[in-house]
PyMOL Python script that loads the backbone (N, CA, C, O; Angstrom):
from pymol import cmd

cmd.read_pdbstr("""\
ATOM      1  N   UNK A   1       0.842  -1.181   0.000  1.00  0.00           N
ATOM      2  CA  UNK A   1       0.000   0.000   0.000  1.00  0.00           C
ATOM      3  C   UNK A   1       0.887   1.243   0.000  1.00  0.00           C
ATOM      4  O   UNK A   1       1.938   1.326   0.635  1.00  0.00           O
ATOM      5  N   UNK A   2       0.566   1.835  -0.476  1.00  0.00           N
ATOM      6  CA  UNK A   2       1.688   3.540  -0.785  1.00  0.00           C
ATOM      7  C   UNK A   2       1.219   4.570   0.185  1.00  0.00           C
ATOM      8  O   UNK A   2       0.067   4.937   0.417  1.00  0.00           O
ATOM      9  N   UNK A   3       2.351   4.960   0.705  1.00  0.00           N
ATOM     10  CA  UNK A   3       2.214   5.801   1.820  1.00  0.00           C
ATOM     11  C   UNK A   3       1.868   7.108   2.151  1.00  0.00           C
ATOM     12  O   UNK A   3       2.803   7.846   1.838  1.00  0.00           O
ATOM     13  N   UNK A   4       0.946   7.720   2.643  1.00  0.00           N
ATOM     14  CA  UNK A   4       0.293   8.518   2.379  1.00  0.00           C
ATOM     15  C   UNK A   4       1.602   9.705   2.767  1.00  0.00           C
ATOM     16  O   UNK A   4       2.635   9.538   3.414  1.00  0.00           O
ATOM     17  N   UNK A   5       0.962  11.149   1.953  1.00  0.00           N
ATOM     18  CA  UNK A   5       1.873  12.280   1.799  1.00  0.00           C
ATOM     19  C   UNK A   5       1.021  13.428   1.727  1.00  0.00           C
ATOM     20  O   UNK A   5       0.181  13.718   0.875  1.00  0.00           O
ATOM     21  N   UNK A   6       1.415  14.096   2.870  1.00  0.00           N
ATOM     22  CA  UNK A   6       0.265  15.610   3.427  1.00  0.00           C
ATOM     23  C   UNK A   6       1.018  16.814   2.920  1.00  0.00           C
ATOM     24  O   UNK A   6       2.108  16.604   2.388  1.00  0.00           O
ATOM     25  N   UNK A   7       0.637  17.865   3.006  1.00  0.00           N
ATOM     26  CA  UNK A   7       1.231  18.955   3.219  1.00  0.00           C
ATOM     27  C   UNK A   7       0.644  20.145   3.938  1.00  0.00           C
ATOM     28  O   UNK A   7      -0.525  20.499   3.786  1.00  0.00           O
ATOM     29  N   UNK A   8       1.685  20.862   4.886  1.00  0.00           N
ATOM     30  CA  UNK A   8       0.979  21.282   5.919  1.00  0.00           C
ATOM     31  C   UNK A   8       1.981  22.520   6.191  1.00  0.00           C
ATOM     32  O   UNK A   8       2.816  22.854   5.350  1.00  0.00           O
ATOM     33  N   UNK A   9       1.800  23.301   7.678  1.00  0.00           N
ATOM     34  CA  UNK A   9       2.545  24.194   7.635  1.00  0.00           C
ATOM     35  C   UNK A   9       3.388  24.109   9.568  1.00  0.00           C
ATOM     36  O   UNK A   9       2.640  23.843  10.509  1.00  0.00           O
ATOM     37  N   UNK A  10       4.691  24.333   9.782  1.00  0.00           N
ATOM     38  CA  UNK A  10       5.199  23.677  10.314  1.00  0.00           C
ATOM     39  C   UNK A  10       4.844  24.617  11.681  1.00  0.00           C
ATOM     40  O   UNK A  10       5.335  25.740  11.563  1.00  0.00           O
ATOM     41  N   UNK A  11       4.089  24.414  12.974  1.00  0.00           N
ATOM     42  CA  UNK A  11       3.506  25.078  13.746  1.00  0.00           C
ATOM     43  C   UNK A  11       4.769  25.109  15.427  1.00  0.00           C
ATOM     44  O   UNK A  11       4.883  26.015  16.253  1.00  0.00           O
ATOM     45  N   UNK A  12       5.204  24.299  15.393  1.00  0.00           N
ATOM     46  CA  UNK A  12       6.391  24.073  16.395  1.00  0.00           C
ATOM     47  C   UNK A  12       7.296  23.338  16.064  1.00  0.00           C
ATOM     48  O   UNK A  12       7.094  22.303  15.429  1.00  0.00           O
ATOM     49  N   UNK A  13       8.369  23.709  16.406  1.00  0.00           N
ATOM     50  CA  UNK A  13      10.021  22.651  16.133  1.00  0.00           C
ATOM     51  C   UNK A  13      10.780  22.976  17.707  1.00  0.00           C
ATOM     52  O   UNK A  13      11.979  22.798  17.496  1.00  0.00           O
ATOM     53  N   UNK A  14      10.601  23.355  19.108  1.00  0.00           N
ATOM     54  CA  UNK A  14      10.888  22.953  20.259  1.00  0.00           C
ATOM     55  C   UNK A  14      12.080  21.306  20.488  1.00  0.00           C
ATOM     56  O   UNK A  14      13.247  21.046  20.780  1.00  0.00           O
ATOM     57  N   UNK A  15      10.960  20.685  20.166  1.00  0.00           N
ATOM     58  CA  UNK A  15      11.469  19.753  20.482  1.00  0.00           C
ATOM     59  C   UNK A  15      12.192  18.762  19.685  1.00  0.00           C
ATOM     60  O   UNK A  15      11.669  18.392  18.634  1.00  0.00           O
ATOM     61  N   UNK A  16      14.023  17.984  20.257  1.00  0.00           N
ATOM     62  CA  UNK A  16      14.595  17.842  19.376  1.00  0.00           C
ATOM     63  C   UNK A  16      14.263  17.006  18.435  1.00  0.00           C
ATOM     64  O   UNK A  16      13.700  16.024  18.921  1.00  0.00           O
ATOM     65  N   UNK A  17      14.429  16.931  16.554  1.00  0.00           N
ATOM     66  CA  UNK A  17      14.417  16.310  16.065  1.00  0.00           C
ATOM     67  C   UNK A  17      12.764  15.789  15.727  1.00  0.00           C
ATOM     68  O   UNK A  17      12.370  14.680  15.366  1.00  0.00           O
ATOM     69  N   UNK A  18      12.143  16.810  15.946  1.00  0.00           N
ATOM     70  CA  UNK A  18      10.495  16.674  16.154  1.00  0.00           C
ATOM     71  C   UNK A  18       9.785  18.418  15.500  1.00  0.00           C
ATOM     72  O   UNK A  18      10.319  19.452  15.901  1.00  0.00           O
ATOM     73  N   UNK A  19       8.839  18.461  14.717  1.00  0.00           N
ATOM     74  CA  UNK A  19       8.611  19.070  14.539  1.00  0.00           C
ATOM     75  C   UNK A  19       6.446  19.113  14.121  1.00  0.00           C
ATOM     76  O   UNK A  19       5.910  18.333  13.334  1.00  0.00           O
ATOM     77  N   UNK A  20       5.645  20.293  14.973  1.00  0.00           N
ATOM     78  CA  UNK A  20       4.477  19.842  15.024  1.00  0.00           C
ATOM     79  C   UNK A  20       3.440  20.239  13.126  1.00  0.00           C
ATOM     80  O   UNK A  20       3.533  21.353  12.610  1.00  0.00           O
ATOM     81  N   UNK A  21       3.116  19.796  12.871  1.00  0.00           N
ATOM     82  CA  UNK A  21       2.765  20.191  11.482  1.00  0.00           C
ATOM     83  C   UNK A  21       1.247  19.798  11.326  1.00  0.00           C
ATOM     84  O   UNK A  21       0.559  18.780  11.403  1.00  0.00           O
ATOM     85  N   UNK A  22       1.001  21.869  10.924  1.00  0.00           N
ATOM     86  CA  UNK A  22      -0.742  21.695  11.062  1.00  0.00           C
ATOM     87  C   UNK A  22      -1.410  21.806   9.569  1.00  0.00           C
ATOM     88  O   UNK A  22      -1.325  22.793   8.839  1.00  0.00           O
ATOM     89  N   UNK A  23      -2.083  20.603   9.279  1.00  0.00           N
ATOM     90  CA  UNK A  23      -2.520  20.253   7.971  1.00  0.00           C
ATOM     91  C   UNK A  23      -3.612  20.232   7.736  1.00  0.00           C
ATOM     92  O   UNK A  23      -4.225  19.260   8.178  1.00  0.00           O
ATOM     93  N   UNK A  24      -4.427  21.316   6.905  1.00  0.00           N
ATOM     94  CA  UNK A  24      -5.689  22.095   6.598  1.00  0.00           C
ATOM     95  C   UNK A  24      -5.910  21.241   5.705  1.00  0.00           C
ATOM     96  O   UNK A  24      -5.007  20.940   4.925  1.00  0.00           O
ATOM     97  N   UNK A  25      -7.512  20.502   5.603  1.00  0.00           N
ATOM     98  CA  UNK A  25      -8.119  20.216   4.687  1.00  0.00           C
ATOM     99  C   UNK A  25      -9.523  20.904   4.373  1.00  0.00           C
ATOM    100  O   UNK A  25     -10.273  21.122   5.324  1.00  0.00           O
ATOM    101  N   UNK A  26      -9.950  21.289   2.960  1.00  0.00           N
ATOM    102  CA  UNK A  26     -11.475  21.722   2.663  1.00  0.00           C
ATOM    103  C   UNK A  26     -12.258  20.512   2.092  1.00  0.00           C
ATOM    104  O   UNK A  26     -11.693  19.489   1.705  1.00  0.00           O
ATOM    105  N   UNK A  27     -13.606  20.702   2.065  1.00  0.00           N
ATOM    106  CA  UNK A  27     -14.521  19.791   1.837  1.00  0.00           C
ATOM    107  C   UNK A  27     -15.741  20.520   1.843  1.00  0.00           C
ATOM    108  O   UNK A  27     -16.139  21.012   2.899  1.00  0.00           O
ATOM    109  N   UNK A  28     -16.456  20.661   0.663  1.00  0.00           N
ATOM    110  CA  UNK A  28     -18.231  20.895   1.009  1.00  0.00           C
ATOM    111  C   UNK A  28     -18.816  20.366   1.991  1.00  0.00           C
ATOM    112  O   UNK A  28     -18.450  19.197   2.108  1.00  0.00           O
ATOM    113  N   UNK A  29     -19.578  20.682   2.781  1.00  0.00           N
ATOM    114  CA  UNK A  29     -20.526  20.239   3.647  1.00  0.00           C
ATOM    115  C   UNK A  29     -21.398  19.404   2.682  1.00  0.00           C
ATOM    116  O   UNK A  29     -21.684  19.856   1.574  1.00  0.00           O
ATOM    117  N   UNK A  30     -21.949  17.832   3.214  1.00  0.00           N
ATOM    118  CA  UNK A  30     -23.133  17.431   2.702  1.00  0.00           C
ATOM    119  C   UNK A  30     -24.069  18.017   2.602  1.00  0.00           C
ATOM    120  O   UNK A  30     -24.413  17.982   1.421  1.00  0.00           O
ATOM    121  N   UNK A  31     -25.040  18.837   3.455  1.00  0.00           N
ATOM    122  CA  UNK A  31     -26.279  19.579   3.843  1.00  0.00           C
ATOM    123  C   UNK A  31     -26.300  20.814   3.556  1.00  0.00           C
ATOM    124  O   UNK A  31     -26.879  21.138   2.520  1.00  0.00           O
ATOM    125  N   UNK A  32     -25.730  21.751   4.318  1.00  0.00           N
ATOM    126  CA  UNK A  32     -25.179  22.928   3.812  1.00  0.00           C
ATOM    127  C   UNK A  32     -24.347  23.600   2.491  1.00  0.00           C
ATOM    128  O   UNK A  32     -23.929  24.758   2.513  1.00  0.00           O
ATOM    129  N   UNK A  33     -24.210  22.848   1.548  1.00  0.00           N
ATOM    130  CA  UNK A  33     -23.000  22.929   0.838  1.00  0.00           C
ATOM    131  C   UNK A  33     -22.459  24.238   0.512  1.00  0.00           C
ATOM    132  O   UNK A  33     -22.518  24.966  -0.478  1.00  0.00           O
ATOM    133  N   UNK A  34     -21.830  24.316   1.835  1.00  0.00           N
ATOM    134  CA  UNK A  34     -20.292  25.381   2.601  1.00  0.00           C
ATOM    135  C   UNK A  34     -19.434  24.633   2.623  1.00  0.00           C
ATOM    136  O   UNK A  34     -19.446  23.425   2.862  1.00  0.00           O
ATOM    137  N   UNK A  35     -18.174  25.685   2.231  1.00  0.00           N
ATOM    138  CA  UNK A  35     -17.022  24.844   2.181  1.00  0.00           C
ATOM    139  C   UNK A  35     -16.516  25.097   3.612  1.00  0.00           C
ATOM    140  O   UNK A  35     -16.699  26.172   4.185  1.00  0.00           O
ATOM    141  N   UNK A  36     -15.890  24.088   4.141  1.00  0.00           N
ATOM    142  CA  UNK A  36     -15.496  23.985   5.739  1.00  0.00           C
ATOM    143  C   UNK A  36     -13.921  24.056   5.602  1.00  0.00           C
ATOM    144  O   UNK A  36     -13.299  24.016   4.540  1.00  0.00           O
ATOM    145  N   UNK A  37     -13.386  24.170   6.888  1.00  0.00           N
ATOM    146  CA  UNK A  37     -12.106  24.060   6.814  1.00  0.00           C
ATOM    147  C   UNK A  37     -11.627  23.433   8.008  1.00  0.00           C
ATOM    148  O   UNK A  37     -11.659  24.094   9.046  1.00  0.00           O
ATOM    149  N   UNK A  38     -11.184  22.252   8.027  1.00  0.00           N
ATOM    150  CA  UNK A  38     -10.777  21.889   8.897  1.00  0.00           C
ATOM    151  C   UNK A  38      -8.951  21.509   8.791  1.00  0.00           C
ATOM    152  O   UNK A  38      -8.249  21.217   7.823  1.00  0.00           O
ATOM    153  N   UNK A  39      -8.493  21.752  10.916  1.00  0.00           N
ATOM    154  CA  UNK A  39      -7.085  21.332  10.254  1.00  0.00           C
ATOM    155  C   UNK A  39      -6.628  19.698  11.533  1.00  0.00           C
ATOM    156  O   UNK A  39      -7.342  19.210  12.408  1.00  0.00           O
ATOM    157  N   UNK A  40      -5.473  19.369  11.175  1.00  0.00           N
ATOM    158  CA  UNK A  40      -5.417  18.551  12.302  1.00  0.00           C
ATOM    159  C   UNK A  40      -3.779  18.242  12.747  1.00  0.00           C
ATOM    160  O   UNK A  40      -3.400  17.410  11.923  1.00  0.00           O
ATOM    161  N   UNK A  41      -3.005  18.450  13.389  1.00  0.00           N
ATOM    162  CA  UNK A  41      -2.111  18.799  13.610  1.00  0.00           C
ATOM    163  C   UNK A  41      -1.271  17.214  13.733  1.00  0.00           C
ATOM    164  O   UNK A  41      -1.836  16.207  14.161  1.00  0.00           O
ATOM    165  N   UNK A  42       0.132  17.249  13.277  1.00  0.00           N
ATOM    166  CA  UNK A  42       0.630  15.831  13.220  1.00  0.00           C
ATOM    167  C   UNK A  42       2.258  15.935  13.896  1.00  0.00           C
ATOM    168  O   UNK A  42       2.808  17.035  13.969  1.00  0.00           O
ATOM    169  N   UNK A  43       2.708  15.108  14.209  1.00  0.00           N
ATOM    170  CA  UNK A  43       3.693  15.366  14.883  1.00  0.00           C
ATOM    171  C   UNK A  43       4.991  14.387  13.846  1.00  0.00           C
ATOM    172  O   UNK A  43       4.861  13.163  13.834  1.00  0.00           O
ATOM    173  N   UNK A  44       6.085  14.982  13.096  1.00  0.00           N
ATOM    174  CA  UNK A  44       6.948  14.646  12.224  1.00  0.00           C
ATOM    175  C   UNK A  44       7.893  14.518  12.773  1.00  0.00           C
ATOM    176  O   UNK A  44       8.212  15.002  13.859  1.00  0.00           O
ATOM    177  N   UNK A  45       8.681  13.597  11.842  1.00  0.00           N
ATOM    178  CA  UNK A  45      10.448  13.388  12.786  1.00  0.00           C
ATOM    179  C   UNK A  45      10.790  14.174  11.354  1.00  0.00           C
ATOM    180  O   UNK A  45      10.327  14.031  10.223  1.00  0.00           O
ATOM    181  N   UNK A  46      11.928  15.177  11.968  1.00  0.00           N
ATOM    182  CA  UNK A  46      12.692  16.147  11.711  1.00  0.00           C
ATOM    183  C   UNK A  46      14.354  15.672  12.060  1.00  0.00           C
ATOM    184  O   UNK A  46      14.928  16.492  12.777  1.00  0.00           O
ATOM    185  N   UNK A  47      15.033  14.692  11.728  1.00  0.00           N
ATOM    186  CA  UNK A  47      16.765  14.309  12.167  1.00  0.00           C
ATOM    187  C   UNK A  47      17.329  15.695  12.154  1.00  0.00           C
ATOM    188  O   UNK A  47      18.176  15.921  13.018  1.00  0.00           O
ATOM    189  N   UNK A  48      17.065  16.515  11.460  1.00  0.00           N
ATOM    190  CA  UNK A  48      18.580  17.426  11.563  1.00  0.00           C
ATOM    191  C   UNK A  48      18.097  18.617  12.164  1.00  0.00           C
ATOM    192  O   UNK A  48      18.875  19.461  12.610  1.00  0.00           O
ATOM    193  N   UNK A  49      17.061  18.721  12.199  1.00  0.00           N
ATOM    194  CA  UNK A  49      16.642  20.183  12.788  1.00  0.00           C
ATOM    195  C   UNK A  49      16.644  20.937  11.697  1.00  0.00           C
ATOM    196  O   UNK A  49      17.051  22.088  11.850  1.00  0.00           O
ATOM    197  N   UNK A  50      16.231  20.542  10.413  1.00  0.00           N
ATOM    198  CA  UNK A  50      16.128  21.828   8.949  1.00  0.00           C
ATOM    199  C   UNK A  50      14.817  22.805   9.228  1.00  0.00           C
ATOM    200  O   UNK A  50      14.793  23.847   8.574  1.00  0.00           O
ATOM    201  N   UNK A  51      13.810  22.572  10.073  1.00  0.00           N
ATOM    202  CA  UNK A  51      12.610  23.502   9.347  1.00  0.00           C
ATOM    203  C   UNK A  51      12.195  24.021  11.131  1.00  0.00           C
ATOM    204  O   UNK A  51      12.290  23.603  12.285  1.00  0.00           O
ATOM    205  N   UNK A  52      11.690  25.226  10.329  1.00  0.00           N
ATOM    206  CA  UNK A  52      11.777  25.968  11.300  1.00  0.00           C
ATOM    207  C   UNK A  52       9.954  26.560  11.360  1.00  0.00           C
ATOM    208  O   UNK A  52       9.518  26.453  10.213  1.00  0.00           O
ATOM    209  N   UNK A  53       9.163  26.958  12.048  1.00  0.00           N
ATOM    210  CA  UNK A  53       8.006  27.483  12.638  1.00  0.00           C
ATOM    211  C   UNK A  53       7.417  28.528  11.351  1.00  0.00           C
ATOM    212  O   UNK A  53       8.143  29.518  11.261  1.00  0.00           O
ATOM    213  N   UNK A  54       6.611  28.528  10.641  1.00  0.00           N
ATOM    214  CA  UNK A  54       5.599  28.677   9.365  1.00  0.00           C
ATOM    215  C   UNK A  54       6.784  28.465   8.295  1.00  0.00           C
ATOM    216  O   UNK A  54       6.942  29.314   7.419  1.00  0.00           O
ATOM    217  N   UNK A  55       7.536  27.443   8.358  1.00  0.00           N
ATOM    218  CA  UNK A  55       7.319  26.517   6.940  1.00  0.00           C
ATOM    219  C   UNK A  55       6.898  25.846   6.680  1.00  0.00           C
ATOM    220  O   UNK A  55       6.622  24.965   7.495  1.00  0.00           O
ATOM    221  N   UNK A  56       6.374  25.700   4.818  1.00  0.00           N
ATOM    222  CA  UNK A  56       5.626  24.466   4.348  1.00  0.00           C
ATOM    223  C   UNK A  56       6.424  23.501   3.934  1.00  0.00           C
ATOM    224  O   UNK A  56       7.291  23.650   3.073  1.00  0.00           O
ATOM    225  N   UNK A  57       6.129  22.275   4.632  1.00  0.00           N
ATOM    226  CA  UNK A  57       6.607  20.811   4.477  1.00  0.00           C
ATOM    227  C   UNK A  57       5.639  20.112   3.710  1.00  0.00           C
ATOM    228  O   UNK A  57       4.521  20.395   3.277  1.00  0.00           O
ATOM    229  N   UNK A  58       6.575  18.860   3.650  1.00  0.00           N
ATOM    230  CA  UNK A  58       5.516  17.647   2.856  1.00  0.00           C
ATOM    231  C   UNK A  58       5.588  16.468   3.831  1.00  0.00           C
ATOM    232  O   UNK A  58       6.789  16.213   3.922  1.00  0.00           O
ATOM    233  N   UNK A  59       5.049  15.812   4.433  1.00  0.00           N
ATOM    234  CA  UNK A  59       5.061  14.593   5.318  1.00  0.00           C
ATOM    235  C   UNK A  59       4.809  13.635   4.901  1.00  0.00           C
ATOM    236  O   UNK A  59       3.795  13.338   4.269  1.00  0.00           O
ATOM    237  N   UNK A  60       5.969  12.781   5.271  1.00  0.00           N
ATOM    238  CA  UNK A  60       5.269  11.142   4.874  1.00  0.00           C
ATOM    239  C   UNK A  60       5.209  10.395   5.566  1.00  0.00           C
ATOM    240  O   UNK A  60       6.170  10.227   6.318  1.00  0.00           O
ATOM    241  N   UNK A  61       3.846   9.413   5.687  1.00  0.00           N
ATOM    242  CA  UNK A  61       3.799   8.289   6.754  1.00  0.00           C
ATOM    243  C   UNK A  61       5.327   7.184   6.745  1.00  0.00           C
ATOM    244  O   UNK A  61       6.045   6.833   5.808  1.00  0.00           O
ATOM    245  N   UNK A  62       5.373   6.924   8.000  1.00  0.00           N
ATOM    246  CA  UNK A  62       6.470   5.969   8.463  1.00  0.00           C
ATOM    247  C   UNK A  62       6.302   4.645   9.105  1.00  0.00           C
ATOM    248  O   UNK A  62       5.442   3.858   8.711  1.00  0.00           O
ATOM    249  N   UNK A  63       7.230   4.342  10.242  1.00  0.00           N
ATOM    250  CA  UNK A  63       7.180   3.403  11.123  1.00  0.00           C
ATOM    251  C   UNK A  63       7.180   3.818  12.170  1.00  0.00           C
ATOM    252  O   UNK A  63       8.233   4.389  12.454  1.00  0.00           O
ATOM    253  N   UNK A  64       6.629   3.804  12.741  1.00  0.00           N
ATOM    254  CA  UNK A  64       6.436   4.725  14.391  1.00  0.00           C
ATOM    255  C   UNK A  64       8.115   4.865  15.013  1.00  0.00           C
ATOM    256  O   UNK A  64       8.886   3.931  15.232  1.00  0.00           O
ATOM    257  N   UNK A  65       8.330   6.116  15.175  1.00  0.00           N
ATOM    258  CA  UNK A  65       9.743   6.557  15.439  1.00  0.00           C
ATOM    259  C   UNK A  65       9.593   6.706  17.074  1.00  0.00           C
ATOM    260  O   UNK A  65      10.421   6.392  17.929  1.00  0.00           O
ATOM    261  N   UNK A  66       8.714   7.091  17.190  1.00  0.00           N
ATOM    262  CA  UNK A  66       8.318   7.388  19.173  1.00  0.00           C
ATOM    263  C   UNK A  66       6.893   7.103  19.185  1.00  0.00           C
ATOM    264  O   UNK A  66       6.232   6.860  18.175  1.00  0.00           O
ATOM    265  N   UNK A  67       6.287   7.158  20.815  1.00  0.00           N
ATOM    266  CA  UNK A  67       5.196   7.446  20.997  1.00  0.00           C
ATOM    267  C   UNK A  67       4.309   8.045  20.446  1.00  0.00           C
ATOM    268  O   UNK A  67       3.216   7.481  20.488  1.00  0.00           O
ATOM    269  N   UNK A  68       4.366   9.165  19.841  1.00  0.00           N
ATOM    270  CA  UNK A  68       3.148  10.099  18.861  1.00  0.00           C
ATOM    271  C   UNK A  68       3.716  10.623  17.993  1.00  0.00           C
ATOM    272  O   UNK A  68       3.177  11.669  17.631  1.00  0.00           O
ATOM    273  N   UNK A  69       5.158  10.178  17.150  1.00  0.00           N
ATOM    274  CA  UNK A  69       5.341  10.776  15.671  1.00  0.00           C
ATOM    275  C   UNK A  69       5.198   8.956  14.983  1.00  0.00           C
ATOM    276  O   UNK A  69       5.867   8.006  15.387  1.00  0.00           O
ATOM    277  N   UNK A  70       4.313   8.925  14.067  1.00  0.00           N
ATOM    278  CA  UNK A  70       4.433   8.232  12.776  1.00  0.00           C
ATOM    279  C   UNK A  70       4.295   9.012  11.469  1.00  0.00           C
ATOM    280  O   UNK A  70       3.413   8.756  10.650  1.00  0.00           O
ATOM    281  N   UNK A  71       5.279  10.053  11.297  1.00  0.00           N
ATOM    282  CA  UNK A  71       5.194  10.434  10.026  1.00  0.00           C
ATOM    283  C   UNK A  71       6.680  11.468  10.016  1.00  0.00           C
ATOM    284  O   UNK A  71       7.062  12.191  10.936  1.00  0.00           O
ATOM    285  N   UNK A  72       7.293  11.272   8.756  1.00  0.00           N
ATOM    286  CA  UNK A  72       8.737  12.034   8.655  1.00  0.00           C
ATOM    287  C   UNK A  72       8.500  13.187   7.731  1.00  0.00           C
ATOM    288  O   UNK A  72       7.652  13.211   6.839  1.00  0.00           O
ATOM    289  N   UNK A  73       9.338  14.137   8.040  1.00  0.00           N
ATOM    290  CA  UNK A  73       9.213  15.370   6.887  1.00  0.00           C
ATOM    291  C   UNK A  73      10.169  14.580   5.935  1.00  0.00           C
ATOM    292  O   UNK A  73      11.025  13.738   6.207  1.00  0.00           O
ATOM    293  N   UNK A  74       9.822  15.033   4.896  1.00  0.00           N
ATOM    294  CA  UNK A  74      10.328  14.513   3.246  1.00  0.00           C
ATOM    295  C   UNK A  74      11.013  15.674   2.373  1.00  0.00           C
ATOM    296  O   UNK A  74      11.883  15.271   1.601  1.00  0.00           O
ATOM    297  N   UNK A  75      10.716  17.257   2.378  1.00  0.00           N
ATOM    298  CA  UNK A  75      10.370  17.635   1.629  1.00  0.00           C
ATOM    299  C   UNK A  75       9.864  19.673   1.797  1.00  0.00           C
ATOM    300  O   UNK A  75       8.688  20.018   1.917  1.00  0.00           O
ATOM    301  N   UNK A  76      10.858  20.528   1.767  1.00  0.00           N
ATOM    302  CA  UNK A  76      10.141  21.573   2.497  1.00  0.00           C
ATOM    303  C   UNK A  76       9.044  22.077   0.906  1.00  0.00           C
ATOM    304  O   UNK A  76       8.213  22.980   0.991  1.00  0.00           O
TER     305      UNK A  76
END
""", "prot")
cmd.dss("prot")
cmd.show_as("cartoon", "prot")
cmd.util.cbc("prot")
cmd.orient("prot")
């Protein structure tokens, strides 16, 4: 199965080698048809410390690196 690939904008890098990345999706409403915006925030492994707080990355799913990152930046 091919691994899924987001793009988002990079909301915290604090912590080492970790960086938090908040990824906006739109969609019509079924009922209403308004476009909504929702975002949902993901937590990336970052090795070198390249990206820094409102850059856009590309993320790709992984192998669980810690507790709450399964997904690596790829890609600014």
């Amino acid at each position: 199965m091919p691994k899924r690939i987001l793009q988002g904008t990079v909301t915290s890098d604090q912590n080492d080698q970790s960086v938090t990345v908040s990824v906006e999706r739109r969609f019509t409403h079924p009922i209403l048809k308004k476009t909504i915006r929702k975002s949902k925030k993901y937590r990336a492994h970052d090795p070198k410390n390249d990206f820094k707080v409102g850059d856009v990355v590309r993320i790709q799913e992984c192998a669980p690196v810690s507790k709450t990152k399964r997904w690596e930046v790829v890609a600014s």
